[in-house]
ROPA-739064 format. One record per residue (C-alpha): residue number from 0; z, y, x. Coordinates in nm, 3 decimals. Layout:
<recs>
NUM; Z; Y; X;
...
</recs>
This chain:
<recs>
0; 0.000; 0.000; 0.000;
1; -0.097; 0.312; 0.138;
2; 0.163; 0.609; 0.236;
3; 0.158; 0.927; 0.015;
4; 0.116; 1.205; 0.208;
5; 0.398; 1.388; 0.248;
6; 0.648; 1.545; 0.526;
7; 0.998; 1.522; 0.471;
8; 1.336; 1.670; 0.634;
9; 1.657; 1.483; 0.594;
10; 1.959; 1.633; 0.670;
11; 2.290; 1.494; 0.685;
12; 2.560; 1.504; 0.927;
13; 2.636; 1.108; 0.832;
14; 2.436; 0.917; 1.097;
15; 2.430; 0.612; 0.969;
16; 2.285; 0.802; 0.624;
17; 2.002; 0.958; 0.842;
18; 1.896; 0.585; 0.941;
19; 1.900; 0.441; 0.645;
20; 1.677; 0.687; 0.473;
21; 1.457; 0.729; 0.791;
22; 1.372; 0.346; 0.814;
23; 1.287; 0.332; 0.413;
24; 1.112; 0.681; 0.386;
25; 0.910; 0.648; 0.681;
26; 0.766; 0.294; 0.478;
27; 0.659; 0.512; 0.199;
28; 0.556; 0.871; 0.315;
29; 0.336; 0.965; 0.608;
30; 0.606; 1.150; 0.836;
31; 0.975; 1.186; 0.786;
32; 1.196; 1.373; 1.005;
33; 1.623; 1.385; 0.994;
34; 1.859; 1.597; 1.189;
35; 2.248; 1.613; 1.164;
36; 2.272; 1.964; 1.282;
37; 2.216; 2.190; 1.001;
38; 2.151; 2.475; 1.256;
39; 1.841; 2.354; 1.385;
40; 1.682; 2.393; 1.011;
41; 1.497; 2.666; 1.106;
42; 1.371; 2.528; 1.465;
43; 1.195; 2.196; 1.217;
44; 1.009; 2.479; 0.973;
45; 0.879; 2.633; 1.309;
46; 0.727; 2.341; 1.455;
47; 0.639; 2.187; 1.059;
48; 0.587; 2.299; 0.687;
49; 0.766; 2.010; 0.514;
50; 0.700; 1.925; 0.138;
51; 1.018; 1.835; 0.048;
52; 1.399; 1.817; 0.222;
53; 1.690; 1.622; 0.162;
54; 2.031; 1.806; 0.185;
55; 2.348; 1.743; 0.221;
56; 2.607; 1.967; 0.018;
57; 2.878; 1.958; 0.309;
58; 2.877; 1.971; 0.675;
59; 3.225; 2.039; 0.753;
60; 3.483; 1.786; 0.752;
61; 3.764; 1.754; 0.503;
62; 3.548; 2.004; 0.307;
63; 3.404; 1.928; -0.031;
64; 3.328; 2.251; -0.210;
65; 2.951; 2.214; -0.169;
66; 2.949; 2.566; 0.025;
67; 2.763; 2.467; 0.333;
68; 2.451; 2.312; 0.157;
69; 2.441; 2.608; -0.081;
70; 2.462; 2.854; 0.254;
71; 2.179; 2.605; 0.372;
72; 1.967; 2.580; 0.055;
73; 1.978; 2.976; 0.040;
74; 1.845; 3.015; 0.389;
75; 1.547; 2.731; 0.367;
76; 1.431; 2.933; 0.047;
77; 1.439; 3.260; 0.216;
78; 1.246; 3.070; 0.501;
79; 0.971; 2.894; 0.234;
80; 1.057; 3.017; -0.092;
81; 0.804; 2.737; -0.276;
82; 1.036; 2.459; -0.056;
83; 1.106; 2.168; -0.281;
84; 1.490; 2.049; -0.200;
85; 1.664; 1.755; -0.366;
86; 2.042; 1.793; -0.268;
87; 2.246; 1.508; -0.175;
88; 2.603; 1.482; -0.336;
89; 2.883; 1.234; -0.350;
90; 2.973; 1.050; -0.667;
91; 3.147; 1.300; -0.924;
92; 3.024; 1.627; -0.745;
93; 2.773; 1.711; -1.061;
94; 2.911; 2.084; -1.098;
95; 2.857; 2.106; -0.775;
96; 2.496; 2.042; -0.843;
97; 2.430; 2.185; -1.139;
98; 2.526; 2.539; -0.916;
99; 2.283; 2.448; -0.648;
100; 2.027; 2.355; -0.910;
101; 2.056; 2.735; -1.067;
102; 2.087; 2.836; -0.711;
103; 1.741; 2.689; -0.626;
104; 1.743; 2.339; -0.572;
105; 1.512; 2.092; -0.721;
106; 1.705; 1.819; -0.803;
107; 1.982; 1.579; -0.670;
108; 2.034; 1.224; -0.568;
109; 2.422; 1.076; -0.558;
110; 2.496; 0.841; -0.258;
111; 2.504; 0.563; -0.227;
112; 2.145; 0.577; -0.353;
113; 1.904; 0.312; -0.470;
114; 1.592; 0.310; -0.313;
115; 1.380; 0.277; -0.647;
116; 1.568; 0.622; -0.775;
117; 1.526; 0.765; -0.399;
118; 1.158; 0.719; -0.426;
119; 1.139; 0.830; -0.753;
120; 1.324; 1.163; -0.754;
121; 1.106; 1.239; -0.413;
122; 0.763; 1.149; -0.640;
123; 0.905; 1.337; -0.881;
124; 0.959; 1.653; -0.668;
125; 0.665; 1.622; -0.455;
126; 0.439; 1.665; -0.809;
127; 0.618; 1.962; -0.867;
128; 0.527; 2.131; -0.539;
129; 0.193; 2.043; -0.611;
130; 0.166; 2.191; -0.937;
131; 0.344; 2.494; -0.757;
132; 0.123; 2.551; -0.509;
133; -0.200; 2.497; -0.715;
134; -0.036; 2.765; -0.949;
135; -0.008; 2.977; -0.605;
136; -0.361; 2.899; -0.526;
137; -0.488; 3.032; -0.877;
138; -0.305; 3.344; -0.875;
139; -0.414; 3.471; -0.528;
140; -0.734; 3.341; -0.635;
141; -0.736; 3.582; -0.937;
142; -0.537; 3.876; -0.774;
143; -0.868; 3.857; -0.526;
144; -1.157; 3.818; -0.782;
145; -0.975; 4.105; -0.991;
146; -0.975; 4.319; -0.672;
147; -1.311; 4.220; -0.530;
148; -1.385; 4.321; -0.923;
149; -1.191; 4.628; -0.924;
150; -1.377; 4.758; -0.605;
151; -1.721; 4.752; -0.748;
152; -1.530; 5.026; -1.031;
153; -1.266; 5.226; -0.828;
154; -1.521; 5.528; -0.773;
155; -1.437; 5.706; -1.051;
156; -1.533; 6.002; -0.989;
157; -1.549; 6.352; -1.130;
158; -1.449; 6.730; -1.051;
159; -1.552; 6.891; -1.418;
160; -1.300; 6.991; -1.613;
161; -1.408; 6.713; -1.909;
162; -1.338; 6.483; -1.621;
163; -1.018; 6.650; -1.537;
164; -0.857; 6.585; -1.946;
165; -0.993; 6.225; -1.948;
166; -0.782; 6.144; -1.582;
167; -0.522; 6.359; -1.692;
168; -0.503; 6.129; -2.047;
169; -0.476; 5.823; -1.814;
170; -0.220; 5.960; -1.628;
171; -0.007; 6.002; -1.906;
172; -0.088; 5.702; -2.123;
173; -0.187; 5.453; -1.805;
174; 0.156; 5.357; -1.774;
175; 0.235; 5.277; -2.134;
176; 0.155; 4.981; -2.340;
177; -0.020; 5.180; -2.589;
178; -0.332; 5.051; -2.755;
179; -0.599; 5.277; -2.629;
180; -0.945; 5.384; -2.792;
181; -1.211; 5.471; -2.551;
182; -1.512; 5.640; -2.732;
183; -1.871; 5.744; -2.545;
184; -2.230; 5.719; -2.569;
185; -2.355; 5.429; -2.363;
186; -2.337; 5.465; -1.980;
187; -2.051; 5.698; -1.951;
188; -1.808; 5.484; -1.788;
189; -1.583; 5.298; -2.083;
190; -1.582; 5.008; -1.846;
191; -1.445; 5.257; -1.542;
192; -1.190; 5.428; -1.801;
193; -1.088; 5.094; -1.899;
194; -1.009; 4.928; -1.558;
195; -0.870; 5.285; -1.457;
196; -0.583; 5.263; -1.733;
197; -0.514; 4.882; -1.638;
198; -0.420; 4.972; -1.260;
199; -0.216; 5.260; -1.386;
200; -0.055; 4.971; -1.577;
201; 0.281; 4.816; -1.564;
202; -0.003; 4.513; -1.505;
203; -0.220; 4.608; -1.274;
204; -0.113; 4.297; -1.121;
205; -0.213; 4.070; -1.428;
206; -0.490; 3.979; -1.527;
207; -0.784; 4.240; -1.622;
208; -1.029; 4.108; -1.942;
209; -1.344; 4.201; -2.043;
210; -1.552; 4.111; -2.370;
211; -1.873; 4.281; -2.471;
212; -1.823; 4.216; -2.851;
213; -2.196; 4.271; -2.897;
214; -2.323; 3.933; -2.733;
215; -2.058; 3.701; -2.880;
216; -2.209; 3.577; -3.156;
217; -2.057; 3.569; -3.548;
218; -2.029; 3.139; -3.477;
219; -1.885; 3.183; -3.145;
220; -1.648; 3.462; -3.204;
221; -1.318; 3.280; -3.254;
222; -1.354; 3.020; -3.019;
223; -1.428; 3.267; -2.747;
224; -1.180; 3.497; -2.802;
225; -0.897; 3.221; -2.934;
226; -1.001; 2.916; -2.837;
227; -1.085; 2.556; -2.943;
228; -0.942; 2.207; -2.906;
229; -1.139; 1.923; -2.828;
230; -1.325; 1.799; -3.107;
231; -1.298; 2.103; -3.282;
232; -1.668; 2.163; -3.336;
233; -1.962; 1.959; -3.207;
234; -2.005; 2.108; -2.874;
235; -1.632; 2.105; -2.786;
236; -1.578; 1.865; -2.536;
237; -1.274; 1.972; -2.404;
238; -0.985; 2.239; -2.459;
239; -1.088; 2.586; -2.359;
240; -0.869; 2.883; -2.414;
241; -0.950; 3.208; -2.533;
242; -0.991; 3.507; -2.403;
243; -0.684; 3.639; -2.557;
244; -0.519; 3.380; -2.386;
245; -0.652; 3.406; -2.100;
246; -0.525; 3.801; -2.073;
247; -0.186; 3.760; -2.194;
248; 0.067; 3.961; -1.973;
249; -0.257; 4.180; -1.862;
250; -0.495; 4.393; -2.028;
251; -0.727; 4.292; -2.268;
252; -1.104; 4.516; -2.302;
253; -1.303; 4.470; -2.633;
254; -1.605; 4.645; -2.569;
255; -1.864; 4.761; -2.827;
256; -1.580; 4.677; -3.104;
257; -1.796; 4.861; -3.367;
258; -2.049; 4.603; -3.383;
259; -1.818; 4.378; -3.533;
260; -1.883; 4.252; -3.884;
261; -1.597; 4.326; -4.140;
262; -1.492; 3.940; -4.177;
263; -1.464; 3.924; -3.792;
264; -1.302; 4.254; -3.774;
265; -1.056; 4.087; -4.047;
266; -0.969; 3.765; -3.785;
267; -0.905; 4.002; -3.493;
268; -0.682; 4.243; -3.696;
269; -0.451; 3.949; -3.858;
270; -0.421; 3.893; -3.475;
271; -0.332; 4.208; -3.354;
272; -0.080; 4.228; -3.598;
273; 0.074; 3.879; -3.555;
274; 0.056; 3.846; -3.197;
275; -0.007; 3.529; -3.206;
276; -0.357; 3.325; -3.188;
277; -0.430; 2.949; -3.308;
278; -0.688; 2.784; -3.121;
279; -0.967; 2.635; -3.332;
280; -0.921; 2.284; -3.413;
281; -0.548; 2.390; -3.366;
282; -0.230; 2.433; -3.593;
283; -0.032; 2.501; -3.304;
284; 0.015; 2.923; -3.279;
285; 0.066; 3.063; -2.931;
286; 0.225; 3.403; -2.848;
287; 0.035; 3.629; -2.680;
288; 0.156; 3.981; -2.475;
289; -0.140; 4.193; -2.399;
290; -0.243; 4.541; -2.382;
291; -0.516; 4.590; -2.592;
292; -0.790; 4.856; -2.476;
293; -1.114; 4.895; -2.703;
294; -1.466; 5.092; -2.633;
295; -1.791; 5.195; -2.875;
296; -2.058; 5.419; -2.846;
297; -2.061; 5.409; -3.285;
298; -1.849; 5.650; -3.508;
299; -1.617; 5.483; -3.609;
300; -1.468; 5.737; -3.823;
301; -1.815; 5.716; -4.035;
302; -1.822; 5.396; -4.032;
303; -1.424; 5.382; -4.238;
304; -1.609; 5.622; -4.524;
305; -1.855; 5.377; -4.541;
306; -1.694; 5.129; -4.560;
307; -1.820; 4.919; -4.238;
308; -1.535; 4.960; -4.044;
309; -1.183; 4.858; -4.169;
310; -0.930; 5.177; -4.168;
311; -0.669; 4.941; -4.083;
312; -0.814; 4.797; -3.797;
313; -0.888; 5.149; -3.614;
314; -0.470; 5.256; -3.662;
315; -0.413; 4.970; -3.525;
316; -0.697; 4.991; -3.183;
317; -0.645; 5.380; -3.138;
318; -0.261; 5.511; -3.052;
319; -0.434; 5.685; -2.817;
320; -0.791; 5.802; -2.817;
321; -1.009; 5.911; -2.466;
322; -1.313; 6.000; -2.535;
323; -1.586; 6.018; -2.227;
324; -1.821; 6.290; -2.158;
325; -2.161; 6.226; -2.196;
326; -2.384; 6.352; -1.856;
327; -2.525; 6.638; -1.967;
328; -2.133; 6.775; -1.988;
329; -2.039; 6.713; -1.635;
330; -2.335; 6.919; -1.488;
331; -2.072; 7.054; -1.275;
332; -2.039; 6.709; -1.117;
333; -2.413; 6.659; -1.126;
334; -2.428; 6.709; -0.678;
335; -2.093; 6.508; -0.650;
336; -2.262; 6.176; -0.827;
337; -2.543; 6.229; -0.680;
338; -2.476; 6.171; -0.339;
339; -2.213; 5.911; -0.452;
340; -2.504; 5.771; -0.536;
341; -2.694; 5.831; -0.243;
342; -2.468; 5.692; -0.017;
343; -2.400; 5.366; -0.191;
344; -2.766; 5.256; -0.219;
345; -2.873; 5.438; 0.103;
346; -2.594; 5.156; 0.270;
347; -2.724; 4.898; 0.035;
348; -3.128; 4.942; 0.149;
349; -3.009; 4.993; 0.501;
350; -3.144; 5.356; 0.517;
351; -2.872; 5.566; 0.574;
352; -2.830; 5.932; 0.598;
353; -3.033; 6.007; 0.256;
354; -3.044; 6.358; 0.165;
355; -3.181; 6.536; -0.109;
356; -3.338; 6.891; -0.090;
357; -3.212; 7.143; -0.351;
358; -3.512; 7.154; -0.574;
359; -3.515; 6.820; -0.628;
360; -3.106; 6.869; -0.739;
361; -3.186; 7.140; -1.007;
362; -3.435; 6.924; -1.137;
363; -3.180; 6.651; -1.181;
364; -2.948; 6.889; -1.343;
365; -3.228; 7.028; -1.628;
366; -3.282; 6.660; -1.707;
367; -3.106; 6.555; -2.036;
368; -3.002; 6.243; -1.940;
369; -2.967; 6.070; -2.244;
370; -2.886; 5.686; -2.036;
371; -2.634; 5.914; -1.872;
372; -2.452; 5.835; -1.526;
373; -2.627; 5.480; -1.579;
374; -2.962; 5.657; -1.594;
375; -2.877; 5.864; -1.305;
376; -2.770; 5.506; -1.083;
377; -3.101; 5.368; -1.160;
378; -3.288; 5.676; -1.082;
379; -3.086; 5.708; -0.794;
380; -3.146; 5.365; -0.645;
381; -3.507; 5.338; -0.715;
382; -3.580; 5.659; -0.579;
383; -3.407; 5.550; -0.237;
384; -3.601; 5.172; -0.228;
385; -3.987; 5.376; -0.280;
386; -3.888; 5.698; -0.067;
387; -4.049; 5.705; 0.254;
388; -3.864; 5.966; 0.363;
389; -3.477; 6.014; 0.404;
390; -3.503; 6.314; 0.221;
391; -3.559; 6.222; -0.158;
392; -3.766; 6.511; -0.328;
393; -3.899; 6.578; -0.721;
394; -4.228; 6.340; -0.660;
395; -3.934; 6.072; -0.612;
396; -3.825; 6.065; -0.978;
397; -4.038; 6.057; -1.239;
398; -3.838; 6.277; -1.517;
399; -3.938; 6.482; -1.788;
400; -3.771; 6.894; -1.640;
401; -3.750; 7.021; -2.006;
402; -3.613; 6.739; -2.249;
403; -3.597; 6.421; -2.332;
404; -3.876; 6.444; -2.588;
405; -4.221; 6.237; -2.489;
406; -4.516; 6.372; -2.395;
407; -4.709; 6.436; -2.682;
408; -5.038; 6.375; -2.498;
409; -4.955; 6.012; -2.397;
410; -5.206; 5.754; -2.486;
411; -4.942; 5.437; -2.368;
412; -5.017; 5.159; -2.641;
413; -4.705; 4.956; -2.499;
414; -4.475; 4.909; -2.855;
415; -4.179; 4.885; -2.734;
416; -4.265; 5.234; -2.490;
417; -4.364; 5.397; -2.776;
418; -4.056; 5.299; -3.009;
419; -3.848; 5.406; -2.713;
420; -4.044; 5.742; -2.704;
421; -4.012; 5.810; -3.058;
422; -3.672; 5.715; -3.069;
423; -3.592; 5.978; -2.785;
424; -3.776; 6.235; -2.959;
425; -3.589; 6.187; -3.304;
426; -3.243; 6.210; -3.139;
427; -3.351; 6.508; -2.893;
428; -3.499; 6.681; -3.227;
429; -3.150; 6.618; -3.440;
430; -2.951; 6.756; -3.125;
431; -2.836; 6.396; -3.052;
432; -2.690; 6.316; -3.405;
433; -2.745; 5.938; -3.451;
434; -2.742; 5.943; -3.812;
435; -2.982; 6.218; -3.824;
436; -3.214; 6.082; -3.628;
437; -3.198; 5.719; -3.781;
438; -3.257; 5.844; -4.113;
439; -3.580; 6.050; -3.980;
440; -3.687; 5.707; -3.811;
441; -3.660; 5.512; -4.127;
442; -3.346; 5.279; -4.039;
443; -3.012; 5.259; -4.072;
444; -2.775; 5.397; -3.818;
445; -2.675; 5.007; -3.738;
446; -3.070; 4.932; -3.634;
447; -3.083; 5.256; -3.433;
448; -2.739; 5.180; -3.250;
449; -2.935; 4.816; -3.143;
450; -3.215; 5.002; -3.037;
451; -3.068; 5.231; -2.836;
452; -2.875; 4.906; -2.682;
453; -3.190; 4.735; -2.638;
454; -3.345; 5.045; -2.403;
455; -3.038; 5.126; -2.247;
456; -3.047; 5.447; -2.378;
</recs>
């Protein structure tokens, strides 16, 4: 039978003990160690990182109070606080171990021992290390793909004094657990506002996340944000937890919550309210402690008098309300994000020291950006991969000075072009209203808010 791998530390100051478990451990597990000199603890973890050590509760003799091992179990945890130790006791000392076990310990064994137990309460133990250190192993893995994560956001930038209120707002409410509304036209940086708030968070070392509402289907909806059991539908072929789940003790970002239907929007508000989520498949109801941040680009507050948006449900999503500036506000930070810009892609494409000439910055600034600081990335970062040049000048972006509108003389026979073109010209010509402009179009606002998905606009 092969060995389990495993190194142990016995210590006792009872030779013949340190034999006797030596010449049966050393049968079972791949390298056991003892020592009867409780000082030279420290000297084994130098030379070894054991899995598991046996203690001894006293050292001294004609003393029985259990001090010594609890002196030594202290200073093994303070030298590997995810040490497994099973402390060894005489007959009748079980208050003494109960203490140690509340003190740290793993367990105890009583001597005399039988080897069956022995073996047993070691298996035992050496499980639970495992499980420990697999736990370990997912939570640095998470605290890095949440920071590797949070790097591609933490330039949020902005000097404008629209800016200014929306970092000022996540000063204040950042370190709250308040349920937070964050409201903008599409590429304004919800996302960045979002993942700002969480590492001014009482979490910001939990878990950050996100779900874009709008591509989780109607069918799909509660399984991926509470779950399913195996079984529970055709496809299930194992348990899978939700995303609510999943972001319990950390923050929890709903984005594009307006283009949630009213029965769905029913199912997330019952949980919101209960905190508490059932997995499908599932009677069993789990408690859940999240902060809850939400984003749309859709007005909400139209959408209550119309009656496609519960009232209920937006109390309950909007304590607090941020609302982000859309581009052509934060002209003032026009030259800032630009060369943000520059200097990311110009490292990116390997052509560093981009710089832009002043004409060519005015021209940015007329533009009406109506993809916003999105628009302005992509502009940005093709400009850089087709320049020539490090100097990027107006032939480098191809942008309409005046306004969005299209150019009237344009004989482009591409549909979906065109429909973007029109589309751009309704909202420029009804100052940006959505409603407006979808009623001029010949849809409902709904349709137009896909639309405008579908082009990025």
């Amino acid at each position: 039978m092969p060995k389990t791998e495993a190194k142990i530390l016995v210590v006792d100051d009872d030779i013949d003990i340190l034999n006797t478990a030596r010449m049966y451990l050393k049968q079972q597990f791949t390298l056991v160690q003892i020592e009867n000199d409780p000082t030279n603890i420290p000297l084994h973890f130098e030379r070894e990182s054991f899995d598991l050590v046996l203690l001894d509760m006293n050292f001294r003799k004609g003393e029985n109070d259990g001090s010594d091992g609890l002196n030594w179990l202290n200073k093994i945890l303070n030298i590997d606080p995810n040490a497994i130790v099973i402390l060894i006791t005489a007959y009748g000392e079980f208050d003494l171990a109960v203490k140690a076990i509340k003190a740290g310990a793993t367990d105890f064994i009583t001597k005399p021992w039988k080897n069956e137990k022995l073996f047993g309460t070691i298996t035992s133990a050496l499980q639970l290390r495992k499980s420990k250190l697999e736990v370990d192993k997912l939570r640095n893995t998470q605290k890095t793909i949440s920071n590797d994560i949070d790097q591609k956001f933490e330039n949020f930038l902005g000097e404008c004094e629209p800016m200014q209120r929306v970092f000022s707002l996540i000063d204040k409410v950042g370190p709250t657990d308040a349920n937070v509304l964050i409201l903008g036209e599409n590429g304004t940086g919800k996302e960045l506002a979002a993942r700002a708030l969480h590492r001014q968070s009482l979490r910001s070392d939990k878990v950050f996340i996100s779900v874009d509402l709008g591509s989780v289907s109607e069918t799909l909806f509660e399984s991926e944000l509470f779950g399913h059991v195996k079984g529970a539908f055709t496809d299930a072929k194992e348990d899978k937890s939700g995303r609510f789940e999943l972001a319990s003790d950390g923050t929890l970002f709903l984005d594009e919550i307006g283009n949630l239907s009213l029965p769905l929007q029913a199912k997330l508000l019952t949980v919101l309210q209960q905190r508490k989520v059932k997995r499908v498949g599932s009677n069993k109801e789990m408690s859940i402690d999240i902060r809850l941040v939400c984003a749309t680009n859709m007005p909400l507050y139209d959408m209550v008098k119309e009656g496609t948006f519960r009232q209920d449900l937006l109390y309950r999503i909007n304590t607090v309300e941020l609302r982000m500036p859309s581009l052509t506000e934060r002209k003032d930070d026009m030259e800032l994000l630009v060369k943000h810009f520059m200097d990311v892609y110009g490292k990116k494409y390997k052509k560093p020291n981009m710089r832009i000439d002043a004409a060519t910055l005015n021209k940015l600034k007329r533009y009406n950006w109506p993809g916003n600081i999105r628009e302005l990335q992509h502009a940005i970062e093709r400009a850089i991969i087709l320049s020539d040049e490090n100097k990027l000048s107006t032939n480098d972006f191809l942008l309409q000075t005046t306004s969005t509108t299209p150019n009237q003389d344009s004989d482009t026979l591409n549909l979906s072009e065109m429909e973007k073109r029109l589309i751009l010209k309704a909202l420029d010509k009804n100052n940006g209203n959505v409603t407006r402009a979808a009623k001029e179009l010949g849809l409902d606002r709904l349709a137009l808010y896909r639309r405008l998905q579908k082009y990025g606009l």
